[in-house]
C-alpha positions, 0 to 999 in steps of 0.5 A: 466007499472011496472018496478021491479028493482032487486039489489043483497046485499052483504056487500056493505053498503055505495054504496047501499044507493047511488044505491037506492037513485039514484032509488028513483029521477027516473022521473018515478015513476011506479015502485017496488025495490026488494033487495034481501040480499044475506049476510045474517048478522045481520048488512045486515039486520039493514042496508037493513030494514032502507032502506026499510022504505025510501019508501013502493016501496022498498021490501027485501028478506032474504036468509037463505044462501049465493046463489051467484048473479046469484041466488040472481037474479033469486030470485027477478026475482021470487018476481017481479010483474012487466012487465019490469025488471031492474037489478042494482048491488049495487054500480051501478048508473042510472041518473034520466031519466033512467027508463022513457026513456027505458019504452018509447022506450018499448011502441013505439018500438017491442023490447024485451031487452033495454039497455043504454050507460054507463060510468065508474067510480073510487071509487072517481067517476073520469070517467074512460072510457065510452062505446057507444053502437050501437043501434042494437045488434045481435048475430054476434056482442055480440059473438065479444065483449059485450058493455052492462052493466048489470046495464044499461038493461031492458028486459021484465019478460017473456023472463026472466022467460024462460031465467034465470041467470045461476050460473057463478060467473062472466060474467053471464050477458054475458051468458044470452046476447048470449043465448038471441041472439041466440034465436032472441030476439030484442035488442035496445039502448038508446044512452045516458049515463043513467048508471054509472059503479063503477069499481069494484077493479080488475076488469078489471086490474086483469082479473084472471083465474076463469075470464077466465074459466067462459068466456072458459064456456060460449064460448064453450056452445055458439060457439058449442064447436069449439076449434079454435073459443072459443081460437079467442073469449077468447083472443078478450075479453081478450084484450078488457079488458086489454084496457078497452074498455068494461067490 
């Protein structure tokens, strides 16, 4: 089973060759890397070409402007020729048995969407918290708080085509986890720690207002707009960010 992994490039030098290095020691070797470079540099371009000489496996879009994440991934979800997609942002890490133990679990389980435990990280790689997910996901539980690090999933290409990242500029993942869930999709995890979560600067210390209107968003499209439940949903996320529970 081909597995196309989807990293989004944006003006992170250093940490994407880490991402892509922690690609290349996957134990499973079926798979293809899709970057597409959504900086749109000079100097994205030297950097991403010389990575792309590593290994034939690695491919690399250039847009002609900036599209933002979620259509940066809607991009490479269009060039990928795998059965399975993984998304891994640019500073994100896998240990070396991800892939090959989320495949495994593709061929002996009826799932649509696999996903891991993860732990997070500082700039110097000092673990800050960890999050164990449950094995089961459904909707009940994900519109309480969300476990699941983009990083760490796997879902299968023709849920994604019929499901694509709406343009939220964060939280998107989110959006698409209570979407799927919604609709049924079986979801399962992995309980180990396979992903590593580089905390972004602010990320969860400063949960901003463009933060909290995007989750305002995408409760009220996913709560059927009831006011007294999207404020109870907002303030329980709020919260678990605050003690960095989840991201």
């Amino acid at each position: 089973m081909l597995v196309s992994i989807i990293i989004p490039y944006f003006k992170d030098p250093l940490n994407i060759k880490l991402s892509v290095n922690s690609v290349i020691k996957q134990t499973y070797k079926k798979w293809e890397l899709i970057i597409v470079d959504d900086e749109n540099s000079l100097s994205s371009k030297k950097i991403l070409i010389k990575i792309k000489n590593i290994d034939k496996r690695i491919k690399v879009y250039f847009t002609k402007k900036n599209l933002g994440v979620s259509k940066a991934r809607n991009l490479g979800l269009l060039k990928a020729k795998g059965v399975l997609i993984s998304f891994l942002d640019s500073d994100d890490l896998w240990k070396s048995k991800k892939l090959e133990y989320q495949v495994n679990c593709f061929k002996k389980q009826d799932i649509d969407i696999c996903f891991t435990s993860f732990y997070a990280v500082n700039k110097n790689f000092k673990i800050i918290y960890k999050v164990q997910t449950p094995k089961n996901l459904d909707y009940n539980s994900l519109i309480k708080s969300c476990p699941i690090c983009l990083s760490s999933s796997m879902i299968k290409k023709t849920i994604l085509l019929k499901n694509k990242f709406f343009n939220y500029k964060n939280k998107e993942d989110y959006d698409l986890w209570l979407r799927l869930s919604k609709k049924k999709y079986r979801f399962f995890s992995i309980n180990y720690y396979l992903t590593v979560y580089r905390e972004r600067k602010g990320s969860l210390s400063s949960y901003h207002l463009s933060k909290l209107f995007n989750a305002y968003s995408i409760f009220k499209k996913n709560v059927n707009n009831n006011p007294i439940l999207i404020f109870f949903y907002i303030s329980r996320l709020y919260i678990n960010a605050l003690l960095k529970k989840y991201i």
